[in-house]
C-alpha positions in Angstrom: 4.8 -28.0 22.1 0.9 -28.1 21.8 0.1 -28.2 17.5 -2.6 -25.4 16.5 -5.6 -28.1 16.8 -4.8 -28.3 20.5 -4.1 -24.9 20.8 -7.6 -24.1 19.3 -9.5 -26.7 21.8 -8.3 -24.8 24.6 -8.9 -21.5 23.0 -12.6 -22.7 22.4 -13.1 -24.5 25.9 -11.8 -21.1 27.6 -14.5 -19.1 25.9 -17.1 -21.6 26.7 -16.1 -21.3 30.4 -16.4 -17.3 30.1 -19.9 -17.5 28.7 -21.1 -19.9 31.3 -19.8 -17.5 33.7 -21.5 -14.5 32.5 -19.6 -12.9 30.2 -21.7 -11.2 27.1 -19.0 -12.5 24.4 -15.3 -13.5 25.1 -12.2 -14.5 22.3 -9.5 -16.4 23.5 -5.8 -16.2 21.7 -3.1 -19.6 22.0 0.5 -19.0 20.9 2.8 -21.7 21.8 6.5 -21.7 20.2 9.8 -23.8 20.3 13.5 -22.4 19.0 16.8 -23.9 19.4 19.9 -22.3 18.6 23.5 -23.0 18.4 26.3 -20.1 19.1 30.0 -20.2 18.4 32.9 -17.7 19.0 36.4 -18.0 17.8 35.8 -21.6 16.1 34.7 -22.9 19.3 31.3 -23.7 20.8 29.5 -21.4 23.1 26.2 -22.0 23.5 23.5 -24.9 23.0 19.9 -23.2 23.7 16.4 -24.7 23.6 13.5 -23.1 24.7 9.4 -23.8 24.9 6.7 -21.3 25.5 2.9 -21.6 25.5 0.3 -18.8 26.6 -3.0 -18.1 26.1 -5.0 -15.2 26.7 -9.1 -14.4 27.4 -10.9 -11.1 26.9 -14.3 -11.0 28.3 -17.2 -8.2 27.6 -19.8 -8.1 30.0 -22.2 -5.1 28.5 -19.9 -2.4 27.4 -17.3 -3.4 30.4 -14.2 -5.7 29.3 -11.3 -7.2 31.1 -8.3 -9.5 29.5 -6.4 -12.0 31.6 -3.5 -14.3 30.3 -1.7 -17.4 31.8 0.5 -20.3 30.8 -1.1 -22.5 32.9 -3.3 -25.0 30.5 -4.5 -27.4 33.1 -8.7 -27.5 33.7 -9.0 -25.8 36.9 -6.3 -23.3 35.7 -8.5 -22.3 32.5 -11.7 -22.3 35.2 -9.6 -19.6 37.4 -8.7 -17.6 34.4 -12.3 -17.2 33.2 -14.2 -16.6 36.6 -11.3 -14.0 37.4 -11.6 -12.3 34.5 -15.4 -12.3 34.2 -15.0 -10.7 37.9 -12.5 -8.1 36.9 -14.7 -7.3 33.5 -17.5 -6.2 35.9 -15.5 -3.1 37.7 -14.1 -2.5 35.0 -15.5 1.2 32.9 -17.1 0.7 30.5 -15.8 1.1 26.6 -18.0 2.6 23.9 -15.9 1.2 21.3 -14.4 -2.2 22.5 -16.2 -5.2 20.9 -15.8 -8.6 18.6 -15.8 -7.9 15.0 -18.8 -8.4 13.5 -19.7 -11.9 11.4 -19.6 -10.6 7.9 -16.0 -9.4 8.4 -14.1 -12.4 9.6 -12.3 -14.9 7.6 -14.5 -17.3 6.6 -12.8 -18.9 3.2 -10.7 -22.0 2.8 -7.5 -20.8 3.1 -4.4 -21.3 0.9 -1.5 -23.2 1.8 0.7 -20.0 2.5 3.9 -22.4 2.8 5.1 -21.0 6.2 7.2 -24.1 7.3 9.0 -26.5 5.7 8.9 -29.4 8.3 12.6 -29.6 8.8 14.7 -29.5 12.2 17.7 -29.4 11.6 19.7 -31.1 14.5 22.1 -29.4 16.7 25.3 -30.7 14.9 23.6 -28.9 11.4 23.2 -25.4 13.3 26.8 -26.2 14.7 28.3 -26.6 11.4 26.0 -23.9 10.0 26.9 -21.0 12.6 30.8 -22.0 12.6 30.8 -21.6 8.5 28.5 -17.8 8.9 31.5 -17.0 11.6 34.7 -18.3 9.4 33.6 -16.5 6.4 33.1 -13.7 8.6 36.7 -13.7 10.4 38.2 -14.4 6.9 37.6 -11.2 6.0 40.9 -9.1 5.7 40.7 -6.3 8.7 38.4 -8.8 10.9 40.3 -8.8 14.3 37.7 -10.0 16.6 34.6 -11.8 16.9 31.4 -11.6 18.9 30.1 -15.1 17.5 28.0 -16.4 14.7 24.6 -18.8 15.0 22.0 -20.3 13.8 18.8 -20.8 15.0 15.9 -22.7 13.3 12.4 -22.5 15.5 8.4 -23.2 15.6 5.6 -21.2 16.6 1.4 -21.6 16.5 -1.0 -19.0 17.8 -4.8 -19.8 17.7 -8.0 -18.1 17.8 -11.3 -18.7 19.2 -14.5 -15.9 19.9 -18.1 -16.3 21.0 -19.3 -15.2 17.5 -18.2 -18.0 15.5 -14.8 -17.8 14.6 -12.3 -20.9 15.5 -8.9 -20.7 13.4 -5.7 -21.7 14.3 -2.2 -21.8 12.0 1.9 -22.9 12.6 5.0 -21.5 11.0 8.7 -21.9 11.4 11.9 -19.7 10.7 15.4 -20.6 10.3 17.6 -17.7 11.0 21.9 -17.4 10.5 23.5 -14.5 11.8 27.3 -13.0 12.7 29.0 -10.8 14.3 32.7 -9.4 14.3 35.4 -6.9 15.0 37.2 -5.0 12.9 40.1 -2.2 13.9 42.5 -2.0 16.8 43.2 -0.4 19.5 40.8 2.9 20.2 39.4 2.3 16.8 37.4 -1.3 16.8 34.3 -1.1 15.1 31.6 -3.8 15.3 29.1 -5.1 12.8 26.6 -7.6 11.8 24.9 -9.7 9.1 21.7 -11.6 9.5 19.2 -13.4 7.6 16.0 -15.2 8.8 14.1 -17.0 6.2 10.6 -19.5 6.7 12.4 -21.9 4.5 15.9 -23.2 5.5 16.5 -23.4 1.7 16.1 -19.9 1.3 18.9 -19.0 2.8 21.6 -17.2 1.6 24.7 -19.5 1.7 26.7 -18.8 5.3 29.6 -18.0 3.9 27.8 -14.8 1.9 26.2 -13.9 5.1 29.6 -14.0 7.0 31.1 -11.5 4.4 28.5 -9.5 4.6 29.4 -9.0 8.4 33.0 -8.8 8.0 32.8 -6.3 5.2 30.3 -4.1 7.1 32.9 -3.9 10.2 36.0 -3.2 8.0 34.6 -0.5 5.9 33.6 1.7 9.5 37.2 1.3 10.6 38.7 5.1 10.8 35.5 7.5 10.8 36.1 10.9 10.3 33.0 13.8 10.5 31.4 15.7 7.9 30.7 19.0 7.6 27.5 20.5 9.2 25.2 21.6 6.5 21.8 20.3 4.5 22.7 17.9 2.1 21.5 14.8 0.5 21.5 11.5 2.4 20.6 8.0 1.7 19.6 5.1 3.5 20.9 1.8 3.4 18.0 -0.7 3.0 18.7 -2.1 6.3 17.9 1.5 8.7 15.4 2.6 5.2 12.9 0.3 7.0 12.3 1.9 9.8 11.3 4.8 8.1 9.0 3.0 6.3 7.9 1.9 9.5 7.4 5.8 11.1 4.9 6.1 8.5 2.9 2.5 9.3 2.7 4.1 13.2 1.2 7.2 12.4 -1.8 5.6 9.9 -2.4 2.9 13.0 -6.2 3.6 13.6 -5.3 4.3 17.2 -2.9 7.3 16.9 -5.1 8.7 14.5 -8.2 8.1 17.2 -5.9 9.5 19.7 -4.9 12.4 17.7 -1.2 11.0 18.2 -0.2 11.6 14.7 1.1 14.4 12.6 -0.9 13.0 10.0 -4.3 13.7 11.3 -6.8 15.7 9.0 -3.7 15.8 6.6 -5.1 12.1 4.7 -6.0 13.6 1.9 -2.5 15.3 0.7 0.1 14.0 -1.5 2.6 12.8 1.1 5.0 11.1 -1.7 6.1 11.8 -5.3 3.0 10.6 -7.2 5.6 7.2 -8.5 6.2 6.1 -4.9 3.9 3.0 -4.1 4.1 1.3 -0.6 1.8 -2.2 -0.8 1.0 -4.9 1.6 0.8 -8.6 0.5 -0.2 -10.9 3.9 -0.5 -13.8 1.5 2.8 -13.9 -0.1 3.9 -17.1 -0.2 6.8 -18.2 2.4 6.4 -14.4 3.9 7.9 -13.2 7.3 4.6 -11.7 8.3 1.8 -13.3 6.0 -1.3 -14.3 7.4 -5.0 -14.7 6.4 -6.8 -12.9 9.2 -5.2 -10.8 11.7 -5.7 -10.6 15.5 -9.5 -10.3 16.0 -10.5 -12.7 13.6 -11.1 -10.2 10.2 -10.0 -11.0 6.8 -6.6 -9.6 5.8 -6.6 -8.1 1.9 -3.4 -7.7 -0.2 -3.6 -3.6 -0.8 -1.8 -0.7 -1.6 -0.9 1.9 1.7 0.4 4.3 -0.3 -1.1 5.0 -4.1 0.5 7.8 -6.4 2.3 9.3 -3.5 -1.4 9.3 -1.5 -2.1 7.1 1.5 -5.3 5.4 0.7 -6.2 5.3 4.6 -6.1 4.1 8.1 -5.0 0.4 9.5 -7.9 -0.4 11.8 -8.9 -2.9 14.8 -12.3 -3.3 16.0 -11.7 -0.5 18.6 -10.0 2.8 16.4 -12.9 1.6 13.9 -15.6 2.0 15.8 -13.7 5.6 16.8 -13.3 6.7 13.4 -16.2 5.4 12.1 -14.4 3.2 9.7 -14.8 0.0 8.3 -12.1 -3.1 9.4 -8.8 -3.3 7.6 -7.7 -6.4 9.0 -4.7 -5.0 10.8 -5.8 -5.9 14.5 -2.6 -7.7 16.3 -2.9 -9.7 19.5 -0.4 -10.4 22.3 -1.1 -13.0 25.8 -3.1 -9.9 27.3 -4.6 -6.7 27.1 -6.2 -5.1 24.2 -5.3 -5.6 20.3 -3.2 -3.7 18.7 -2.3 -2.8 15.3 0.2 -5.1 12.8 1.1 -5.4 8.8 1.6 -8.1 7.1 4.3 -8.1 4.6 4.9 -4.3 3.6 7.1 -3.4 0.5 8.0 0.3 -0.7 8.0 -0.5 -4.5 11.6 -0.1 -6.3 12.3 2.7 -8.3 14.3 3.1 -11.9 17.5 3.6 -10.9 20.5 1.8 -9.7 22.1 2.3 -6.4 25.1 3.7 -8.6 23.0 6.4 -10.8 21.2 7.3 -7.5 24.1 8.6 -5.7 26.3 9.6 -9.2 25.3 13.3 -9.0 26.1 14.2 -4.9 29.1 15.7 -4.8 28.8 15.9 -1.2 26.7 13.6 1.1 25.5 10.9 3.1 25.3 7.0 3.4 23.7 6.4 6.6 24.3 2.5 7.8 23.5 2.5 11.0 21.0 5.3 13.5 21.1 5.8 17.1 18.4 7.0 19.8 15.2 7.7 19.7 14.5 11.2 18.0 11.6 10.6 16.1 7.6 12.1 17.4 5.1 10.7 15.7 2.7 13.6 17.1 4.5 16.5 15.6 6.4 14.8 13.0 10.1 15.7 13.9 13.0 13.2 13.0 16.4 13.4 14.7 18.9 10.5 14.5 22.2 9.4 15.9 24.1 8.3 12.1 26.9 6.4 11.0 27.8 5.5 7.7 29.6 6.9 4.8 30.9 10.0 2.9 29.1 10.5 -0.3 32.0 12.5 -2.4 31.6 13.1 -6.3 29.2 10.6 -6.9 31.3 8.2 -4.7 31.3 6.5 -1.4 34.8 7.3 0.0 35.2 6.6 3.4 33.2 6.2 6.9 31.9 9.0 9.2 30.3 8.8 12.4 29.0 10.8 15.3 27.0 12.6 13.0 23.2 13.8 13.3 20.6 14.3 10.6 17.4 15.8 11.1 14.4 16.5 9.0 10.4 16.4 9.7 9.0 12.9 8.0 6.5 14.9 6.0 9.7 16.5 4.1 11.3 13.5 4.0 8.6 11.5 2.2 7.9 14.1 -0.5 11.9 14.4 -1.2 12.3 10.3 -0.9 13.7 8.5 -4.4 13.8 5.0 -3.9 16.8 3.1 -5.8 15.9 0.0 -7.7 17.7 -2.9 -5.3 14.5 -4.1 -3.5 14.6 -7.6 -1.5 12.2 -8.7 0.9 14.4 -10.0 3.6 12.8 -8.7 6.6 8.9 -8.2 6.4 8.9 -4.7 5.9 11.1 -3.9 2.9 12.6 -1.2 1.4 15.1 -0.3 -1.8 18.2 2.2 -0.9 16.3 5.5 -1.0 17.6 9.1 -1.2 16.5 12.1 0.7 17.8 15.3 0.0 18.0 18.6 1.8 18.2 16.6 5.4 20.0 18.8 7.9 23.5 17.1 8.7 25.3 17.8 11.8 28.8 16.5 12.2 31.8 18.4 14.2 
């Protein structure tokens, strides 16, 4: 796998062939990336993987008109075909008011920190062997584990580069190293599956396998037996783990291009208090070791640590070049680019902020609610704001979690989900966008 230096050299050569061929301005994007993994079922070996990728990607602007081509093919007159087509297909294309290069004054320009996103280890295949075999034996030594769907471990590479006609040249690496499991519990009609994961920059970092394992055998076990619940509004709460993608409802509809689009239920409503005024969502892309950290984002701009959400308020829109130019809005440094087309919009490393209470004192006063583990489907519009999930999890009961439940529905709109929301104080930053267990109350519950 090409290192970010080489990745970069192609990046730059590639826009150097688009400007010769007439394009106005051009950016070119690398990413190259290496995993291997190791999978085991039942004690025994199932799987040896290894895989390579590279890709790199030109957008060209001739005038207002702009095209974006991608290929893996890294040769010379492969990187001369990629240009000349895309400067051709740039020509017929409409043109764009908005699309562009972000200007000079708002691209990364500093000497940037050593954000410590790989630790320079590969670990052989014999260390992921005995790694995934001791996530799935702690995981099958779980009492009520009658199955397994495997456990691994996977440890990998990537780089991605960045090159534009205005100046900027960057390019960075990182590495994961990932151990997950999954098992059975149950028999008969009644199996239930579950899973435990963690994927960390550093393979010191890691949780020990065995912790990980019992995490996955005690999620299975405890969903063995599901009754229903009753239909009525109640309170519910959100395991960290399906919390997130709340969290991450919200980060779609401030995206500069719903908002543009008028796709969001939050347009013209910026200004309200969306949150209790203690709720603070923030976004560090230069944490140290982070899933998502970075020092400039997709079209070159500067990333800043911030807050999204301040005293219950969101303190504006995530921006690329394109929604900015919409909106009339300066650049946030959220712009994310893929092998083709045009950027979109990414965080870094987003945290809803932990609240005072325990897990325990959050849930002490239901006497008749919700633990939602795990959603289903797809019910959630961003444009109108309406949320409808698939749920399982368990009965909340007197301040008590007493069993599990499933085939249930809850349903809400986000906008009265985030003013009720009372985040617990259990915080951990495990997946890039992070969350504490969080309460909502009066969600409508639907069971049989």
């Amino acid at each position: 796998m090409m290192d970010s230096n080489a990745a970069l050299d192609r990046c730059r050569e590639l826009v150097d062939l688009a400007r010769s061929m007439g394009a106005d301005a051009a950016d070119a994007a690398a990413r190259a990336s290496s995993s291997e993994s190791v999978s085991v079922r039942l004690g025994a070996l199932e799987e040896v993987e290894r895989s390579e990728s590279e890709e790199i990607g030109l957008r060209v602007f001739v005038g207002r008109r702009s095209a974006s081509i991608n290929t893996s093919d890294f040769a010379p007159d492969g990187l001369k075909l990629l240009a000349q087509r895309a400067v051709e297909m740039a020509r017929l294309a409409p043109e764009d008011p908005y699309g562009g290069l972000a200007p000079r004054d708002a691209l990364f320009s500093g000497e940037p920190l050593d954000l410590d996103l790989s630790d320079r280890s590969e670990p052989s295949p014999a260390d992921l062997r005995e790694a995934a075999l001791a996530t799935e034996d702690a995981a099958r030594a779980v009492d009520g584990v009658t199955n397994s769907n495997g456990g691994s471990a996977s440890y990998s590479r990537s780089v991605f580069a960045l090159a534009t006609s205005n100046g900027f040249a960057r390019g960075h690496s990182g590495g994961s190293h990932t151990l997950s499991a999954s098992v059975v519990a149950g028999e008969g009609g009644d199996k239930q599956t579950d899973y435990a994961y963690r994927t960390q920059r550093h393979r010191s970092d890691l949780p020990d396998p065995a912790e990980i394992g019992r995490e996955a055998g005690e999620r299975a076990v405890r969903k063995v037996g599901p009754g229903s619940i009753p239909s009525r509004k109640m309170p519910v709460v959100f395991d960290p783990r399906v919390g997130s993608g709340v969290l991450g409802h919200l980060l779609g509809a401030i995206a500069g291009p719903s908002i543009a689009r008028k796709a969001s239920f939050l347009v013209g409503r910026e200004t309200e208090q969306h949150f209790d005024e203690t709720i603070r969502i923030a976004e560090n892309p230069h944490r140290l070791r982070g899933l998502r950290s970075r020092h400039y984002d997709g079209e070159g701009v500067a990333t800043v640590e911030r807050a999204l959400v301040e005293g219950g308020r969101i303190t504006g829109w995530l921006t690329n070049v394109a929604s900015a130019a919409q909106l009339g809005l300066g650049l946030t440094g959220h712009a994310s680019r893929g092998g083709g087309g045009s950027p979109g919009i990414a965080v870094s490393n987003v945290v809803m902020e932990t609240g005072s209470q325990s897990v325990a004192d959050l849930i002490a006063d239901i006497e008749d609610g919700l633990f939602v583990t795990d959603l289903f489907g797809q019910g959630v519009n961003l444009v109108t704001g309406d949320y409808s999930r698939g749920a399982s999890g368990l009965r909340i009961r007197n301040g008590e979690l007493v069993g599990p439940v499933a085939e249930i529905t809850i349903a809400s709109t986000l906008p009265d989900m985030f003013r009720a929301l009372v985040p617990a104080d259990d915080l951990e930053l495990v997946r890039g966008v992070d969350v504490p267990t969080f309460r909502i109350d009066g969600m409508s519950v639907a069971g049989q």
